[in-house]
C-alpha positions as CSV (number, residue, x, y, z in Angstrom):
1,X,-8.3,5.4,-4.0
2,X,-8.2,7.4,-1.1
3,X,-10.3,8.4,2.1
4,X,-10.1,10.8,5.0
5,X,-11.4,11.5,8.3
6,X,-11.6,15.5,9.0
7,X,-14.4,17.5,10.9
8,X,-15.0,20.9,10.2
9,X,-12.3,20.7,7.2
10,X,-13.1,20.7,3.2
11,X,-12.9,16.8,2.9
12,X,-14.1,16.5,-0.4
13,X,-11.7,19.5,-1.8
14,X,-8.7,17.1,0.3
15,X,-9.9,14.2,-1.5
16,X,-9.6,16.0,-5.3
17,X,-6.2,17.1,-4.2
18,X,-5.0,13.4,-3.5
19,X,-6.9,12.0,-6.3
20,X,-5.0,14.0,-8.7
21,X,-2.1,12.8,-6.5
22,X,-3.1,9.5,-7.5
23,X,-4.2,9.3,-11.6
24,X,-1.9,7.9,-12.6
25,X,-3.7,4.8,-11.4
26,X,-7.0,5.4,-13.2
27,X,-8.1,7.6,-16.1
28,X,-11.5,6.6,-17.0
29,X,-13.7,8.2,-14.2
30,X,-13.3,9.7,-10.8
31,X,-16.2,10.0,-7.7
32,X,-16.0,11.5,-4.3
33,X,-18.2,10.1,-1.4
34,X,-19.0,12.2,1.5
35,X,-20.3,11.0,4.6
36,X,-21.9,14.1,6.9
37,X,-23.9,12.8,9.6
38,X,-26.9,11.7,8.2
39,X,-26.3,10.2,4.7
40,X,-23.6,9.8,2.2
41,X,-23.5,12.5,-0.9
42,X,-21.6,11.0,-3.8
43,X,-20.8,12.8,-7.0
44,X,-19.1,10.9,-10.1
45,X,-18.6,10.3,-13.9
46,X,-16.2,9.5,-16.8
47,X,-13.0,11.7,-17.0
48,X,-10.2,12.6,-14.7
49,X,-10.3,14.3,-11.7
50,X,-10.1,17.8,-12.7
51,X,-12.9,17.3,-15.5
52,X,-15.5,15.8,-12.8
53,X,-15.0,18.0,-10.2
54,X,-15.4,21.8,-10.1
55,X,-16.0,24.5,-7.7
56,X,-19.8,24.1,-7.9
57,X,-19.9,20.1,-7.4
58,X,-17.3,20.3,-4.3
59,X,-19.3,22.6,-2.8
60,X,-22.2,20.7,-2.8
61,X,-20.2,18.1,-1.2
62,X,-20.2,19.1,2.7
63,X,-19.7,16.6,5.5
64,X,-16.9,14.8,8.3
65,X,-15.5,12.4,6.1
66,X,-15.0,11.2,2.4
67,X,-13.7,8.6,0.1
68,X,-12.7,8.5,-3.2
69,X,-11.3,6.7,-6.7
70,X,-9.8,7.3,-9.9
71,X,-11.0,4.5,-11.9
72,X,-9.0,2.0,-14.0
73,X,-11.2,-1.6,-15.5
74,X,-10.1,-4.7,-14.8
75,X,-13.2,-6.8,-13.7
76,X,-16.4,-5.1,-15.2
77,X,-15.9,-3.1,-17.4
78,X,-15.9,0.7,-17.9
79,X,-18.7,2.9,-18.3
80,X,-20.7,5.1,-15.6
81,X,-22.0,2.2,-13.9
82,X,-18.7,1.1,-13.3
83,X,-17.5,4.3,-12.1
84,X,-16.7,4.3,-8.1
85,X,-17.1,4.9,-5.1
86,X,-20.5,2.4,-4.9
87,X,-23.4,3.6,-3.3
88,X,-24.9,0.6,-1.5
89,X,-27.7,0.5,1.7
90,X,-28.0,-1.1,4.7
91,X,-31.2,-1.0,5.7
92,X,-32.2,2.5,5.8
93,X,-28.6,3.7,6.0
94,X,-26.4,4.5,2.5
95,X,-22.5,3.3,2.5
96,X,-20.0,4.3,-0.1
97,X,-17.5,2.2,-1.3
98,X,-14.1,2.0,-3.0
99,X,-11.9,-0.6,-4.3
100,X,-8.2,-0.8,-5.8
101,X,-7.8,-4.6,-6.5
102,X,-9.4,-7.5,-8.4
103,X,-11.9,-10.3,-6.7
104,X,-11.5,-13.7,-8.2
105,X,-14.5,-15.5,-6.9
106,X,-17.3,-13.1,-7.5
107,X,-19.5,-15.7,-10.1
108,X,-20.7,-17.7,-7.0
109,X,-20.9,-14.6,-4.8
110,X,-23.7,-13.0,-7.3
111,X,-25.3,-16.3,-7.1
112,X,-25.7,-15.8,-3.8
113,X,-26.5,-12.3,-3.7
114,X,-29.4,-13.4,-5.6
115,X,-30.4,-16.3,-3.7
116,X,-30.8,-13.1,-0.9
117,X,-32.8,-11.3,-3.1
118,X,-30.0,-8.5,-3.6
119,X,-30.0,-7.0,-7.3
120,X,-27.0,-6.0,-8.8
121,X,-27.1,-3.0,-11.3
122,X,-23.3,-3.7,-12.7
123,X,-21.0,-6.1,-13.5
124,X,-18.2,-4.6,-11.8
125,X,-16.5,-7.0,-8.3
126,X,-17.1,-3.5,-6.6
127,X,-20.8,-3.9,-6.4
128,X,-20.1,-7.2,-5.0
129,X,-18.4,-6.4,-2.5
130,X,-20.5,-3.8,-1.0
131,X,-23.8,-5.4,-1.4
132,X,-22.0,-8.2,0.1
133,X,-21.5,-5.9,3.3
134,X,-24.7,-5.1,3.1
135,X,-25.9,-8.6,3.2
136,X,-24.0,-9.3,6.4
137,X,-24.1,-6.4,8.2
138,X,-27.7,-7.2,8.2
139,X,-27.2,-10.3,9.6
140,X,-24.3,-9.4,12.2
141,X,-26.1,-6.2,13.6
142,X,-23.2,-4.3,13.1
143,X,-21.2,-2.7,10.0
144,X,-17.8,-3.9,11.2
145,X,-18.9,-7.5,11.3
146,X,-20.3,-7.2,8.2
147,X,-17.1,-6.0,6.8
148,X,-15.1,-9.1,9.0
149,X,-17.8,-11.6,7.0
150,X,-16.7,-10.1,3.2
151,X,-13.3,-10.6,3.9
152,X,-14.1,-14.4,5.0
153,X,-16.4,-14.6,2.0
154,X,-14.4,-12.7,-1.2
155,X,-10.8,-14.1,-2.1
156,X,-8.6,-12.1,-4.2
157,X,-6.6,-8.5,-4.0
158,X,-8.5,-5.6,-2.3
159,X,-7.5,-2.5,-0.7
160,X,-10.8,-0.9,0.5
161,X,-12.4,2.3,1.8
162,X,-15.5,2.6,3.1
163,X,-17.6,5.6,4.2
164,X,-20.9,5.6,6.3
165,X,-22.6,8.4,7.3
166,X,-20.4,9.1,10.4
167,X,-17.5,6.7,9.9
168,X,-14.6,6.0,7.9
169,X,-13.4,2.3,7.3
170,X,-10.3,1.0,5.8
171,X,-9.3,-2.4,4.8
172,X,-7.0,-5.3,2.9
173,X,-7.2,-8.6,1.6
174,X,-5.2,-10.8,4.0
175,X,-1.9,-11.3,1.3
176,X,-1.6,-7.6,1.2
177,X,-1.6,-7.6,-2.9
178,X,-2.2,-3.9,-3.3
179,X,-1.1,-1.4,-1.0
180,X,-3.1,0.8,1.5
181,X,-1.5,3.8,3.5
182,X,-2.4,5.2,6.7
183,X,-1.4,8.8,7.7
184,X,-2.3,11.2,9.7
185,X,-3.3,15.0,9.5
186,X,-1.4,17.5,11.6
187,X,-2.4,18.8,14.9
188,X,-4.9,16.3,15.4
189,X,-6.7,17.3,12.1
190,X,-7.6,13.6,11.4
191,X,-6.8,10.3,9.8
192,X,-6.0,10.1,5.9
193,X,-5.7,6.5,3.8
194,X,-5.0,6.3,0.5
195,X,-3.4,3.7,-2.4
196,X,0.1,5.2,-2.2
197,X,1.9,7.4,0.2
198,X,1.9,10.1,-2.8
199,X,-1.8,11.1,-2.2
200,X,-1.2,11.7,1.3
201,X,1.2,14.4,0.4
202,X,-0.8,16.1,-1.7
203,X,-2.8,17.0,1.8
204,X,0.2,17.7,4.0
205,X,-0.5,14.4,5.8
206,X,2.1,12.3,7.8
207,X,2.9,8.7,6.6
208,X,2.2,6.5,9.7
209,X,2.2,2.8,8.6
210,X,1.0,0.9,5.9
211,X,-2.5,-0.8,7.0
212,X,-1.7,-4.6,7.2
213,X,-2.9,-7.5,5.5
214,X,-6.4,-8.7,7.0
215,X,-6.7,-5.6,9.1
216,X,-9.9,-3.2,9.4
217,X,-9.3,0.4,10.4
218,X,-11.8,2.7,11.5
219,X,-11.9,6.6,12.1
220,X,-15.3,8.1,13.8
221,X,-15.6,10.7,16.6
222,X,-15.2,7.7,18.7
223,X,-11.3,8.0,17.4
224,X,-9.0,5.6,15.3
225,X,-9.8,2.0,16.0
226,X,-7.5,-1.0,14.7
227,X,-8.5,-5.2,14.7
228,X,-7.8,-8.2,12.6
229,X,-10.7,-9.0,10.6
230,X,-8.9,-11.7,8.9
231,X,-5.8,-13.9,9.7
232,X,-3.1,-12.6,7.5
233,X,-1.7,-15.0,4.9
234,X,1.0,-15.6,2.2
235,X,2.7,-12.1,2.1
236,X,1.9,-11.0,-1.4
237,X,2.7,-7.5,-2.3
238,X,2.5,-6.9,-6.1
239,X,5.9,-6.3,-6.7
240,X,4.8,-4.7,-10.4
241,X,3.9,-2.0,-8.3
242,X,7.5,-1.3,-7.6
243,X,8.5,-1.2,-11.5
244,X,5.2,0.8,-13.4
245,X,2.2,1.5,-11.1
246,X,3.2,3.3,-8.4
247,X,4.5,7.1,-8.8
248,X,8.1,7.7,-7.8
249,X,7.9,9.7,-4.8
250,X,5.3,7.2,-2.9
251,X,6.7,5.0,-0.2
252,X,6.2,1.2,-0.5
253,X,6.2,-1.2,2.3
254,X,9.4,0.6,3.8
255,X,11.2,1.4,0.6
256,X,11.5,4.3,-1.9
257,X,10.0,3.8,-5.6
258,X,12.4,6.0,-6.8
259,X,15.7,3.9,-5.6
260,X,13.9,0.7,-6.2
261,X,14.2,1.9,-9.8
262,X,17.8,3.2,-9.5
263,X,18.6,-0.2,-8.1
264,X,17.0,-2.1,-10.7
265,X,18.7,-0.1,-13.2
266,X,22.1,-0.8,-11.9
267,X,21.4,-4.2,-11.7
268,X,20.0,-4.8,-15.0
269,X,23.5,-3.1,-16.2
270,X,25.5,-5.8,-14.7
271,X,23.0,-8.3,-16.1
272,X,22.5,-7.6,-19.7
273,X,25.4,-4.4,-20.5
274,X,25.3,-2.9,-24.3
275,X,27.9,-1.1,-26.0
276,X,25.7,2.2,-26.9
277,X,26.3,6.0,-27.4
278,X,23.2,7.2,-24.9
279,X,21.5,5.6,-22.3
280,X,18.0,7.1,-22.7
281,X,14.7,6.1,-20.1
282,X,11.2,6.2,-21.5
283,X,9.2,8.7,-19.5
284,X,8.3,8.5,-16.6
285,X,9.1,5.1,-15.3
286,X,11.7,4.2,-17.2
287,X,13.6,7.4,-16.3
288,X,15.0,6.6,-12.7
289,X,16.1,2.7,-13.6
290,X,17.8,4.3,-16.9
291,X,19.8,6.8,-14.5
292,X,20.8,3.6,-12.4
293,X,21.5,2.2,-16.0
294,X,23.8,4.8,-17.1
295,X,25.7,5.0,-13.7
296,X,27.0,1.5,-13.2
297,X,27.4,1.3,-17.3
298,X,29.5,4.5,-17.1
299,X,27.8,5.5,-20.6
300,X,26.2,9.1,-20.7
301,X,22.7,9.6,-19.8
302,X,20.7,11.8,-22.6
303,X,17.1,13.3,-22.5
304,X,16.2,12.0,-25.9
305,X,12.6,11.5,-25.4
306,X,10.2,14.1,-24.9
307,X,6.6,13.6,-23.0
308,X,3.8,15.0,-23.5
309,X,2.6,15.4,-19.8
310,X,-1.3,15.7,-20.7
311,X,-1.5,12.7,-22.1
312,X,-2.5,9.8,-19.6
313,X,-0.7,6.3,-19.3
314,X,-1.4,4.3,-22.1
315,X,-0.4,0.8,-20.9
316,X,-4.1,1.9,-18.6
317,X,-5.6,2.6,-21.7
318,X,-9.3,0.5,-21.7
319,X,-8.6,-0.9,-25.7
320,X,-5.6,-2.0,-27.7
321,X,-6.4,1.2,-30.4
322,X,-6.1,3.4,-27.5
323,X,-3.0,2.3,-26.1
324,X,-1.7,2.8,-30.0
325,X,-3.0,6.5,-30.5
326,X,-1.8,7.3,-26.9
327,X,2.1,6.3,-27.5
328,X,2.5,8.7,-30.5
329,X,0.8,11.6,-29.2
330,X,2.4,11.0,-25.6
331,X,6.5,10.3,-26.9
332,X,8.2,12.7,-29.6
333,X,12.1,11.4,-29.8
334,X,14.8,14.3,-30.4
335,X,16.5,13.8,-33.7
336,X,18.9,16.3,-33.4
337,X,19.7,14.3,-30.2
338,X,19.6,10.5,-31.3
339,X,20.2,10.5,-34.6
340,X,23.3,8.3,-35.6
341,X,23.4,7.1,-32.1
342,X,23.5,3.5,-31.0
343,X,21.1,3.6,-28.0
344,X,20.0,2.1,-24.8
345,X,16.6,2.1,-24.2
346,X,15.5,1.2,-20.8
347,X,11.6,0.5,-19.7
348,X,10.0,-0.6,-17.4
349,X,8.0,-3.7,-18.5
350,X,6.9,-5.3,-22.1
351,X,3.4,-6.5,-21.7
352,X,1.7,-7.0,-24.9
353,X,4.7,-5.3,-27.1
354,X,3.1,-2.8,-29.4
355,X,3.9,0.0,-27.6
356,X,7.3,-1.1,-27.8
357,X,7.2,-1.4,-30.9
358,X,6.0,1.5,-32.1
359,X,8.5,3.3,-29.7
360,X,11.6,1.4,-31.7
361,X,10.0,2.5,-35.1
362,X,9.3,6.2,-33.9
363,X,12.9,6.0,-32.9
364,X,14.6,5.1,-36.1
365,X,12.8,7.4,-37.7
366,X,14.4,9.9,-35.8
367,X,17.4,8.6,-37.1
368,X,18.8,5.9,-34.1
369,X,21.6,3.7,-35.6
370,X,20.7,1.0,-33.4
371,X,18.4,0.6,-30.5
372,X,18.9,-1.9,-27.7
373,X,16.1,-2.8,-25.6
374,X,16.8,-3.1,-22.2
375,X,13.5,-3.7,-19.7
376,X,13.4,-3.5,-15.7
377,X,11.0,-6.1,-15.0
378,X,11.7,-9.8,-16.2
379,X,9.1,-11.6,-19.0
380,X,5.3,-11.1,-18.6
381,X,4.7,-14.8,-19.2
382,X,1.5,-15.1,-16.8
383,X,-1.9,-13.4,-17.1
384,X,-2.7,-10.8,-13.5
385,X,-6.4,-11.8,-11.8
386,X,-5.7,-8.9,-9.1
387,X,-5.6,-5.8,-10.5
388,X,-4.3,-5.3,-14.1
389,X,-5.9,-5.8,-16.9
390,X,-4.0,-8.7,-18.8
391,X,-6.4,-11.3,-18.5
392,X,-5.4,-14.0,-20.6
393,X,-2.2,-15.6,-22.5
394,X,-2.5,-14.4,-25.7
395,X,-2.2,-10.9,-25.1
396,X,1.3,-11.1,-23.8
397,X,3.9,-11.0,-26.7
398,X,6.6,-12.7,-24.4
399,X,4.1,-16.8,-23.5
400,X,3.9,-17.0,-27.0
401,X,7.1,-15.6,-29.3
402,X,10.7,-16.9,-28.5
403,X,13.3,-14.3,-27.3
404,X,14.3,-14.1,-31.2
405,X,10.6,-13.5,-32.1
406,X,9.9,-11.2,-29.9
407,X,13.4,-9.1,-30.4
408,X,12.3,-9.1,-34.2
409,X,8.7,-7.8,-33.8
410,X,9.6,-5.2,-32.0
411,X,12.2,-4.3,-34.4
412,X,15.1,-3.4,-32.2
413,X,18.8,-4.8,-32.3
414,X,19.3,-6.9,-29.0
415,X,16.6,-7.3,-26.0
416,X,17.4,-8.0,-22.6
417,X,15.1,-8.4,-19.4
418,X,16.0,-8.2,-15.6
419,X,16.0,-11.8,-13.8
420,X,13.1,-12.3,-11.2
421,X,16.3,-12.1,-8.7
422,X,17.7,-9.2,-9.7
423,X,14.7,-7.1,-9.2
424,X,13.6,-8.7,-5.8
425,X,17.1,-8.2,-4.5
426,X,16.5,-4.2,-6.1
427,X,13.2,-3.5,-3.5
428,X,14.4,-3.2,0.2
429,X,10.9,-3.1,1.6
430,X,10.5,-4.7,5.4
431,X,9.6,-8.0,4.0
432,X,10.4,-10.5,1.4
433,X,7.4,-11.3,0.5
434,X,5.8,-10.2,-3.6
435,X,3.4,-11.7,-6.1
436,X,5.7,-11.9,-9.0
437,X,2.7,-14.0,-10.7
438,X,2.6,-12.2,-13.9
439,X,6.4,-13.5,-14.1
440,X,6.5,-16.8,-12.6
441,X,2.8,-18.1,-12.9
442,X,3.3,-18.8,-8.8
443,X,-0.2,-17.5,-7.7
444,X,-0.8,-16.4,-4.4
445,X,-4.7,-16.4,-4.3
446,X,-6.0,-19.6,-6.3
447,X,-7.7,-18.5,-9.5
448,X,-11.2,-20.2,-10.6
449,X,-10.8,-22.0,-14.0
């Protein structure tokens, strides 16, 4: 997700560039938004950012401001109607949304919606949201208020952008789930926001702050404008953002992604050490905790996994074949590497544990003598309502098979987890407070049964 604030600059181009910045967080579709004065443009479809957006369709994409998303389900669906930003209106005035998060309420909230009469043309907690706006701008005279209302309304994990004809908004559920960045262009150039510090970099923006939990931002001509639309609550930040979603190079909450890997790495060698040949990381984010790994193990770090790089993530993948077909065409092991070698395999998370097993297989068929399992994130025990798509117990391999099970599934020769302490104590990020739900079943947000 991302937004910016630029007159007389190429705002949708900027917006491509930190989109692609950004894909790794959604494969299925991409959109770009354009407010220019008068109305909001929007272009969008299926497909990563490069195959939705050419020459011809950026140019025909002219105005002050934009927003837009790269697209990965978890409330919804897929499917073009799913795809983001929304285009809602207010009256006789179109806004353009986009949302990284999951709502939890949003049954009662479509009740409503049409108790006012709105229709909804999706099924997505997107829609909602806007047409929520929509609703109460109406009522409050004013789009701001509107937006103050939602957040009152609408429970869950949001990080927002908004675009109107002639301003940008910004804004975040009051736990701060996902993350929002604020920067800033140089020489006065304008105001850039985006899911992760990474996209503003692809622009040549500055990192200013992180915008808070609760807070609204706004950039018009009438300049950057700050307020609370929301008490903040719980501090919340997803801390599996820290171990798989976020890129490397992005800056969460204060702290690195890169060395919060390295750390967890190193820690996860003092907790769970293996007597192995090679240490080897599983592209891309098992790579930095593996180099931590092989550090404080003192055993040798080896490249013996190749990526494909145009292949997309396939824990995002939108169905379980997917994910399957993706893992094989995305890893090749090196024989001529591995083979006879006891090995230490470090990743980042085991979710539902085919891929993991199919990366152990693919591996001893390269020839491994033994493979050792060693994963940077503790047990996914509990379900995620706020932004990933593991929506109920039985799809996670580790709330329903014993360590032994598991370990024998897979197919590997010992498997070892990080504790819930070990990787908070591996993020140094201003505060101390994550959602480690999908570890500890300690929700932040209350869930509807």
């Amino acid at each position: 997700m991302f937004g910016v604030y630029a007159p007389g600059q190429d705002v949708a181009r900027m917006t491509a560039f930190g989109l692609q910045a950004l894909q790794h967080r959604g494969q299925e579709s991409a959109g770009i938004a354009v407010g220019n004065g008068k109305t909001v443009l929007i272009h969008k479809d299926l497909g990563l950012v490069d195959q939705v957006f050419t020459e011809e369709t950026l140019s025909h994409l002219d105005g002050d401001l934009a927003i837009g998303h790269t697209r990965y389900s978890t409330a919804g669906g897929g499917g073009w109607t799913a795809a983001q930003p929304h285009i809602s209106a207010i009256d006789d005035e179109l806004i353009a949304l986009a949302h990284n998060g999951t709502l939890v309420d949003t049954l009662p909230q479509r009740a409503w919606l049409a108790n006012e009469g709105v229709q909804l043309y999706g099924y997505t907690d997107s829609e909602v949201a806007a047409r929520t706006i929509g609703v109460d701008t109406r009522r409050a005279g004013h789009i701001r208020a509107g937006i103050r209302l939602m957040m009152q309304q609408l429970h869950g994990a949001y990080a927002i952008v908004l675009a109107t004809p002639t301003a940008l908004y910004a804004f975040r559920d009051p736990n701060g789930i996902r993350p929002l960045s604020l920067g800033k262009l140089p020489d006065g150039g304008g105001w850039v926001v985006a899911s992760e510090s990474c996209g503003l970099d692809a622009i040549g923006a500055v990192f200013v702050r992180d915008v808070e939990p609760g807070e609204i931002v706004k950039v018009s001509a009438s300049g950057f404008e700050s307020e609370q639309g929301i008490e903040p609550a719980r501090r919340a930040s997803c801390i599996f953002e820290y171990v798989y979603f976020a890129r490397p190079d992005s800056v969460l909450d204060g702290d690195v992604v890169y060395h919060a890997r390295r750390r967890m790495g190193r820690i996860l060698a003092r907790e769970a050490p293996v007597d192995a040949d090679y240490v080897l990381g599983v592209p891309d984010s098992g790579v930095p905790p593996a180099l931590g790994y092989a550090a404080e193990s003192g055993l040798e770090y080896c490249d013996g996994i190749v990526k494909n790089r145009y292949i997309g993530r396939t824990f995002i993948q939108p169905t379980q074949e997917m994910r399957q077909m993706g893992i094989r065409m995305k890893l090749n092991p090196l024989p001529s590497v591995i083979a006879g070698k006891r090995l230490a395999v470090i990743d980042d998370s085991i979710v539902r544990g085919n891929t993991s097993k199919q990366l152990v297989a693919m591996l001893r068929q390269a020839g491994a003598r033994e493979v050792h399992l060693r994963i940077v994130s503790p047990e996914v025990m509990w379900p995620c309502f706020y932004g990933i798509d593991t929506d109920t117990r039985d799809q996670l391999i580790s709330a329903n098979m014993t360590h032994d099970e598991a370990c024998a599934y897979i197919g590997c020769d010992s498997l070892a987890f990080i504790s819930l302490e070990g990787l908070k104590s591996a993020v140094h990020s201003v505060h101390d407070g994550y959602c480690d739900a999908c570890f500890s079943g300690d929700y932040p947000v209350p869930v509807p049964e």
